[in-house]
C-alpha positions in Angstrom: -179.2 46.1 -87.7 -178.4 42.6 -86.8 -177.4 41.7 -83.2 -173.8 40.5 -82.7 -173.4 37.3 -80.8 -170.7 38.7 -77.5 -168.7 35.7 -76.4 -170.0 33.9 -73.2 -167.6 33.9 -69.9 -167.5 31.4 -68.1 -168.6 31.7 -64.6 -166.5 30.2 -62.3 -168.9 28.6 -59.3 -167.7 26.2 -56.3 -170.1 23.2 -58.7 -167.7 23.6 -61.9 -164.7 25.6 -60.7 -162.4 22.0 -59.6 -163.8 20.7 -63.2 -162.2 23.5 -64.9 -158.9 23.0 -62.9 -158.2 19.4 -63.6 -155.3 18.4 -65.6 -155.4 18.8 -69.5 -156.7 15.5 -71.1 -153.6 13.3 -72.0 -151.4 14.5 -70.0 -151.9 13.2 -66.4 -150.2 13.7 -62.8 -147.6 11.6 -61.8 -148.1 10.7 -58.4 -146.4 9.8 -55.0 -147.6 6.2 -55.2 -145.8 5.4 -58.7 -142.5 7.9 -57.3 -140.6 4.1 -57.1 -141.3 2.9 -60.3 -139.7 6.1 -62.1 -136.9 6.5 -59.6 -136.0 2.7 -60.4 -136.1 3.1 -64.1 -134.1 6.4 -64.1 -131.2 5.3 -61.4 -130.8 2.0 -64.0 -130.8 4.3 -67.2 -128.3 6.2 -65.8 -126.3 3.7 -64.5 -126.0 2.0 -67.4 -124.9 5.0 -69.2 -121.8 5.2 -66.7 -120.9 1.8 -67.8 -121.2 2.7 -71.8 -119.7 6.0 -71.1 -122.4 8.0 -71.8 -122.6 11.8 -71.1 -126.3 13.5 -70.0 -127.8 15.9 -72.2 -131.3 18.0 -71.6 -133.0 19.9 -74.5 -136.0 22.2 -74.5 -139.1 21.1 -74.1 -139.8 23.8 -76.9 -138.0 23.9 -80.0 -138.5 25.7 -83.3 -141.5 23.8 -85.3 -139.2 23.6 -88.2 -136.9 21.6 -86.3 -139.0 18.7 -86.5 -140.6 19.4 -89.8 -137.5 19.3 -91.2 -136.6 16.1 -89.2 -139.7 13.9 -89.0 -141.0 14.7 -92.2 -144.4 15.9 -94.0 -145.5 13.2 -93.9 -145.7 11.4 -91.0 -148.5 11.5 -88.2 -146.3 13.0 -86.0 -146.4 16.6 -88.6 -149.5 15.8 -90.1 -152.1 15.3 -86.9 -149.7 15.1 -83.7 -147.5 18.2 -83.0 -148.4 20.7 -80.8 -147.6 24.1 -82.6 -148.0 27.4 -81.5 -146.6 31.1 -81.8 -145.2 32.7 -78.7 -146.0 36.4 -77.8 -142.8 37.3 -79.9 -144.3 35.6 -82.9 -141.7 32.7 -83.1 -143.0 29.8 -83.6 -142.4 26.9 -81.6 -143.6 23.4 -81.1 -143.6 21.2 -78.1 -141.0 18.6 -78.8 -142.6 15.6 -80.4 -139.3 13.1 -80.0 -135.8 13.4 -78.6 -133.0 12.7 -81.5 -134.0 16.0 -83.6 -133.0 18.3 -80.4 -130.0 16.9 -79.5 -128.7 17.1 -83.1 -129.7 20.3 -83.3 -127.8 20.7 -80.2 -125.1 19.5 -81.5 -124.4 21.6 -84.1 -125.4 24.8 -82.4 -122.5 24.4 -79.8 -120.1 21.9 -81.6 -120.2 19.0 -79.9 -117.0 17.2 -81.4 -114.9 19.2 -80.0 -116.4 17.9 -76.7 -115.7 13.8 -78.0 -115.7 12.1 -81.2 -118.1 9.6 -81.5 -120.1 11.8 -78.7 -122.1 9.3 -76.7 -125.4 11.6 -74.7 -128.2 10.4 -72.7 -131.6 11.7 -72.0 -134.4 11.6 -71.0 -138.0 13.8 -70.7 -141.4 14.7 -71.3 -142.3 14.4 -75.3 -145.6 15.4 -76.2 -148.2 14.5 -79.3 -151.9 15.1 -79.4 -153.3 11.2 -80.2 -156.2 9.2 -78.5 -155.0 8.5 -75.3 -154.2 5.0 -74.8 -152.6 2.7 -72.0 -148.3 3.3 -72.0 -148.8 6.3 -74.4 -150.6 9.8 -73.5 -150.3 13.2 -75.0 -147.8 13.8 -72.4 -145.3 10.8 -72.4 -141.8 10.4 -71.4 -138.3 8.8 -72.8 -135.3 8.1 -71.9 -132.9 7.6 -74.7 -129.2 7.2 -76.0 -127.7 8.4 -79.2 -124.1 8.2 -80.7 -123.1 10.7 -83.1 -120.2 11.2 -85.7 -119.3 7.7 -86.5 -120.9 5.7 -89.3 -119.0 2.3 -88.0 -121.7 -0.4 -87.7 -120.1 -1.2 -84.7 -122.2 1.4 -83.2 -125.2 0.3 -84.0 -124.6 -2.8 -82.3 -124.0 -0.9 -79.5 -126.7 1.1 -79.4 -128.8 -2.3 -78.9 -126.4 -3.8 -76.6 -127.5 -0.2 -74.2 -131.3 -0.6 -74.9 -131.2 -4.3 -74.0 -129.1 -4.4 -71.0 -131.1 -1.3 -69.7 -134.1 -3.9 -69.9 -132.7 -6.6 -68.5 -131.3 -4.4 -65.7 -134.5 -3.7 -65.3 -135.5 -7.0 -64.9 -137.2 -7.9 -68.2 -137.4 -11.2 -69.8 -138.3 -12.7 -73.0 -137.1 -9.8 -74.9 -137.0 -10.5 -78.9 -134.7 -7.9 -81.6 -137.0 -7.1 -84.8 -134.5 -5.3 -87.1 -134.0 -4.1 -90.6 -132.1 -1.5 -92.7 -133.5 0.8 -95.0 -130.5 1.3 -97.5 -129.2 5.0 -98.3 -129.8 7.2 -100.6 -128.2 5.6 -103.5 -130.1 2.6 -103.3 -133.1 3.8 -102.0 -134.0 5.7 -104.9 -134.9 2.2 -106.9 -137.0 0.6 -104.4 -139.2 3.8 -103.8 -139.9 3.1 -107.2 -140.6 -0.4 -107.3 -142.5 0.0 -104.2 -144.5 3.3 -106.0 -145.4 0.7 -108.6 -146.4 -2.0 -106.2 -149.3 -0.3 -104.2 -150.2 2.2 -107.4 -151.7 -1.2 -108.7 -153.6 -1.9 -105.5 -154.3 1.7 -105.0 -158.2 1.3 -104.7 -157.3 -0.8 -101.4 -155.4 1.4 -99.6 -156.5 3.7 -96.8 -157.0 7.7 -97.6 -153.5 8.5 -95.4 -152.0 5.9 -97.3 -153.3 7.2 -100.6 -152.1 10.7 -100.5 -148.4 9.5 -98.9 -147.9 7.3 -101.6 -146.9 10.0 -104.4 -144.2 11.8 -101.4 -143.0 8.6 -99.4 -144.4 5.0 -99.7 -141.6 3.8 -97.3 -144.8 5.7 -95.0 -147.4 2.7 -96.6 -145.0 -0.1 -94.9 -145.6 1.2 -91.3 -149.2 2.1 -91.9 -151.5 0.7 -89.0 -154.8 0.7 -90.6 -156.0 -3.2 -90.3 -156.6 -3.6 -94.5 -153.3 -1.6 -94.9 -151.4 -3.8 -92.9 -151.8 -7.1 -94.7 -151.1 -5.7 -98.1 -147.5 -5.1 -97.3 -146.8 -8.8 -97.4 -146.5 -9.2 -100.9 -144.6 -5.8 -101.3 -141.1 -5.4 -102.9 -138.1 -5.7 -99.7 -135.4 -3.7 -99.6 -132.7 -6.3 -99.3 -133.4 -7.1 -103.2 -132.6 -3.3 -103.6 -129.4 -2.7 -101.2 -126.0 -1.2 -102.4 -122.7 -3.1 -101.8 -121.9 -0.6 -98.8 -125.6 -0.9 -96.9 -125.6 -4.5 -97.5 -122.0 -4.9 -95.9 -123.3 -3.0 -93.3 -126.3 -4.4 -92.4 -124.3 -7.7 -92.7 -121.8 -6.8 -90.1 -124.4 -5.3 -87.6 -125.8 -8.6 -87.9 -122.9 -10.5 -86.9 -122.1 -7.8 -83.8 -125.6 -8.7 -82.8 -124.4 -12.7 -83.1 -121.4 -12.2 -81.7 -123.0 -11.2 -78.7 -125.5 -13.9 -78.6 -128.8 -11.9 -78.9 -131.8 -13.5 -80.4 -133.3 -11.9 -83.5 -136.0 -11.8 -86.2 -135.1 -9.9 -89.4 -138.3 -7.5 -90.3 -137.9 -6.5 -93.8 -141.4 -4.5 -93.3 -139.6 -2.8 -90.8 -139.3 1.0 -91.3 -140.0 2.8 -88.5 -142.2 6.1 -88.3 -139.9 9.0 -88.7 -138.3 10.5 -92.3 -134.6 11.0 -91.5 -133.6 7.1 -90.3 -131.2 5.1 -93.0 -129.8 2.1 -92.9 -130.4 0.0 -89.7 -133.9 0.3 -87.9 -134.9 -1.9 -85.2 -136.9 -2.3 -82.5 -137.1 -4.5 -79.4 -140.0 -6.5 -77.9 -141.7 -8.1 -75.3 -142.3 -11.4 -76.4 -145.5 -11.8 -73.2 -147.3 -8.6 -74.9 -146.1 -8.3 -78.2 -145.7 -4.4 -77.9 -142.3 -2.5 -78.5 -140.2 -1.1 -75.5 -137.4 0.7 -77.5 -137.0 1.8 -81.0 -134.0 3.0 -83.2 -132.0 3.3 -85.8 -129.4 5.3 -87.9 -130.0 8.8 -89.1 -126.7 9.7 -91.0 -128.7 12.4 -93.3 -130.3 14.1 -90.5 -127.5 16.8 -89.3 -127.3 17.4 -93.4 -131.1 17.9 -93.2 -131.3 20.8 -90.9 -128.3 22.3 -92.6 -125.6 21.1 -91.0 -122.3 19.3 -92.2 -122.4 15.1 -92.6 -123.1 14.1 -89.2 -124.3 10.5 -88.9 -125.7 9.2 -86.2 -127.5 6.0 -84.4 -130.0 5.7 -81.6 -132.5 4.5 -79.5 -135.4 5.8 -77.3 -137.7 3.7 -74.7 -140.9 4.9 -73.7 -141.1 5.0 -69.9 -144.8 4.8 -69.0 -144.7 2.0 -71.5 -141.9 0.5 -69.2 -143.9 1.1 -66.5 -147.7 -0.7 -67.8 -145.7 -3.6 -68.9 -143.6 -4.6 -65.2 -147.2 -3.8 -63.8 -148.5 -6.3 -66.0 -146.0 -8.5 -65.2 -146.0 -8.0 -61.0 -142.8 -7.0 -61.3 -140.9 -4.6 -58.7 -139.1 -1.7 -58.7 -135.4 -2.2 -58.3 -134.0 0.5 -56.2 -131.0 1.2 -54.4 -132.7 2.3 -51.1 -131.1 3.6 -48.1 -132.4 2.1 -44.7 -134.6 4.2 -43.3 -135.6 5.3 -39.7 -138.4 7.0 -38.2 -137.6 10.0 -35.6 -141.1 10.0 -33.6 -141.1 13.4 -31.1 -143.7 14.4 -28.1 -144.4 17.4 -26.4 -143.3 21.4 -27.5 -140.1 21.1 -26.5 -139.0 17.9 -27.8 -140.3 19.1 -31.1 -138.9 22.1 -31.1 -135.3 20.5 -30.8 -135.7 17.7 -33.2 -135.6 19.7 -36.8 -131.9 20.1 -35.5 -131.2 16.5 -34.6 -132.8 14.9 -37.7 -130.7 17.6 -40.3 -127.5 15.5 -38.2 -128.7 12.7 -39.2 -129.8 13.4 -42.4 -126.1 15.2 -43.0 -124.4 12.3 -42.5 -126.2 10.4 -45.1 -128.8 9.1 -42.6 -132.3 9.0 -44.6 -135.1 9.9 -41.5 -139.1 10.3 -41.7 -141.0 11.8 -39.3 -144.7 12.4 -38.8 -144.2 15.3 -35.8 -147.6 17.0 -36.4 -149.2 14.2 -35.4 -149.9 14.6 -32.0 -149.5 11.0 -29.9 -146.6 8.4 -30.2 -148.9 5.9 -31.1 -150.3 8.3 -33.8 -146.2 8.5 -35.2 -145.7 4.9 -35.0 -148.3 3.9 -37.1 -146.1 5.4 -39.9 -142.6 3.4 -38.6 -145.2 0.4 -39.7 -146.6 1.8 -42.6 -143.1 2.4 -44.3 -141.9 -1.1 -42.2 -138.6 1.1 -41.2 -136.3 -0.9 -39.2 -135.2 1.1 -36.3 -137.5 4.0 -34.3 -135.5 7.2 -32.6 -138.5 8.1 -29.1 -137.6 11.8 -28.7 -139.8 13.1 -25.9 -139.6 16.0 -22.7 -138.0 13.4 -20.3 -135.1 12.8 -23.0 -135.1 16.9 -24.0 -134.3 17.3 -20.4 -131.5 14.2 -20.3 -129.9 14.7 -23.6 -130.8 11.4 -24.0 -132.8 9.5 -26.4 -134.8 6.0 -26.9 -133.5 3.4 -30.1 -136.0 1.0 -30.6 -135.5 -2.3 -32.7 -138.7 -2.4 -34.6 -138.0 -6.2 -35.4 -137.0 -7.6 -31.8 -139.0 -4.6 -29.7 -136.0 -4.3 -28.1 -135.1 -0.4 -26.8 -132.3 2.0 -24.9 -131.6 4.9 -24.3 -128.4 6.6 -25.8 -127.1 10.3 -25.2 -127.2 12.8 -27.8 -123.8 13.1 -28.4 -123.5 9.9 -29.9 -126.4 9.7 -32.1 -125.0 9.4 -35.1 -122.8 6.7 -34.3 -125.0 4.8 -32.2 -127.6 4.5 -35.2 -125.1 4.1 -38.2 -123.8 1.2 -36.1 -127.8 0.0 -36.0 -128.2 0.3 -40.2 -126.0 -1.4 -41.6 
């Protein structure tokens, strides 16, 4: 009788066990050192939401996998190679979410959103996940923050979805920016240049790559976004849309055009331009940085997609921006984090007793909006105020048993070196006086 191979365990040893516990490929830490460049991108996005009057929204991180192969479409990378899809214990199957705009229209026809405002305007932003090669501003775990309008087909709103995307940018500092935008027509006109464009790459078939080749019979708007280096360059003699569009897309597109002039923002009109999900129409676009040639933010209309997951005529417009993205290109550009800090102070404490009494006096400070480090387990002063010039705070609170006993305690100007002692009863007021 033959033997039956029994699956090896793996034997966890002290030589392999910290291999085996290191974070899954793709989807890395984010750590202390980079805290500053996330906290200055997410205080800007969200200030700039207040100003456009947009509302915060969070979805799962899990959906339903037919979500976004309803959404995304067949056949697209993200449904083909990219999604992370699983069953749960229940047996429901569920994918990790792939992109942002599916969810929150899903979202918004679960729990009727109009009611809440009509056009709703919702922020976001989150971990998105798709398996890929991990590359630099893009790993299997990557995050976005984005901004959609929904149930309003004015073209007015597409201007104002740029408008948000680029003054989040340049809040952030960014220069050199450059608009690449297009539309895609709707349904009505589409349905010509699909075929013309069919026709177009069935005669250069033999060129084309294999993902290219199969998507050309299901969606050859797909062949226009293709990445593949000898796909790319047989696009420029393809059919455009523009010699396709309806009277209502090309009045649109028209008018988003002159929002976009009217506000005096460079542009370059893309008619390759497509974008890489199924359920956009009409205008795509997707903003630049002219010193790297790589795309920050990416958008567009969806007016079909509510109708696509079996909802009621819903359209839609936004954008998303790829934080890490954000992140590798101000790196690249030795740019800084802009943050709206507090000033800081260090409370440096010596000897039991002083300790003991100084969790109390820093949660005063701290509760009246005082921000305060400390480094008590070390054991010296000099040990603690190696931190005040580490962190370069401007002002020092000296908390040790001679002060405990006096209620007093020392204030030291870490700029001048200049120090006194002050009671306890008036810390507070002593060091906002100090701060500001």
């Amino acid at each position: 009788m033959p033997k039956t191979k029994k699956n090896k365990k793996t034997i966890l040893t002290k030589s392999n066990k910290f291999d085996l516990l290191k974070s899954v490929k793709g989807m890395p830490d984010i750590l202390p050192k980079d805290g500053a460049w996330w906290k200055s991108i997410i205080q800007t996005g969200q200030s700039v939401s207040e100003l456009h009057d947009f509302h915060f929204i969070e979805t799962p991180i899990l959906e339903p996998a037919t979500l976004f192969e309803l959404a995304v479409g067949a056949s697209t990378d993200i449904i083909e190679k990219e999604m992370y899809v699983f069953k749960t214990k229940g047996g429901d199957r569920v994918a990790l979410r792939p992109e942002g705009t599916a969810p929150v229209v899903r979202s918004y026809i679960e729990h009727h959103l109009g009611y809440f405002a009509s056009p709703l305007k919702v922020y976001y932003y989150g971990p998105m996940f798709r398996y890929g090669r991990p590359q630099a501003g893009r790993e299997r775990q990557f995050h976005q923050f984005g901004f959609e309008i929904l149930s309003d087909n004015d073209p007015v709103y597409d201007g104002e979805i740029i408008l948000v995307a680029l003054e989040f940018l340049k809040s952030l500092k960014f220069k050199n920016l450059s608009l690449k935008i297009n539309t895609i027509g709707c349904k009505i006109c589409r349905s010509n240049y699909r075929e013309k464009l069919r026709k177009y790459y069935q005669d250069i078939k033999s060129k084309l790559c294999c993902d290219c080749e199969r998507r050309l019979e299901k969606n050859p708007f797909r062949l226009l976004d293709c990445k593949n280096e000898n796909c790319m360059p047989l696009r420029n003699n393809a059919p455009i849309i523009l010699d396709y569009l309806c009277q209502n897309c090309n009045n649109h597109f028209k008018t988003v055009l002159e929002l976009i002039e009217d506000n005096n923002i460079s542009y370059e009109p893309d008619p390759y331009l497509v974008r890489g999900l199924d359920y956009y129409n009409r205008t795509v676009f997707e903003i630049y940085s002219l010193d790297f040639k790589w795309a920050l933010a990416g958008g567009g209309r969806y007016d079909y997609l509510s109708e696509m997951l079996g909802g009621r005529c819903i359209p839609g417009v936004g954008v998303a921006i790829g934080i890490e993205r954000l992140i590798e290109t101000m790196k690249l550009q030795q740019m800084t984090p802009h943050l709206k800090l507090k000033p800081r102070l260090l409370f440096a404490a010596v000897g039991d007793q002083a300790k003991k009494a100084s969790l109390r006096l820093m949660n005063e400070l701290r509760s009246n909006g005082i921000v305060v480090i400390e480094a008590l387990g070390k054991k010296s002063l000099r040990a603690q105020m190696k931190i005040a010039d580490k962190f370069k705070v401007p002002l020092v609170l000296i908390f040790g048993q001679k002060e405990f006993f006096e209620k007093t305690i020392i204030v030291r100007d870490m700029k001048t070196g200049a120090q006194e002692s002050i009671i306890l009863s008036k810390l507070v007021e002593e060091v906002k006086k100090r701060i500001k």
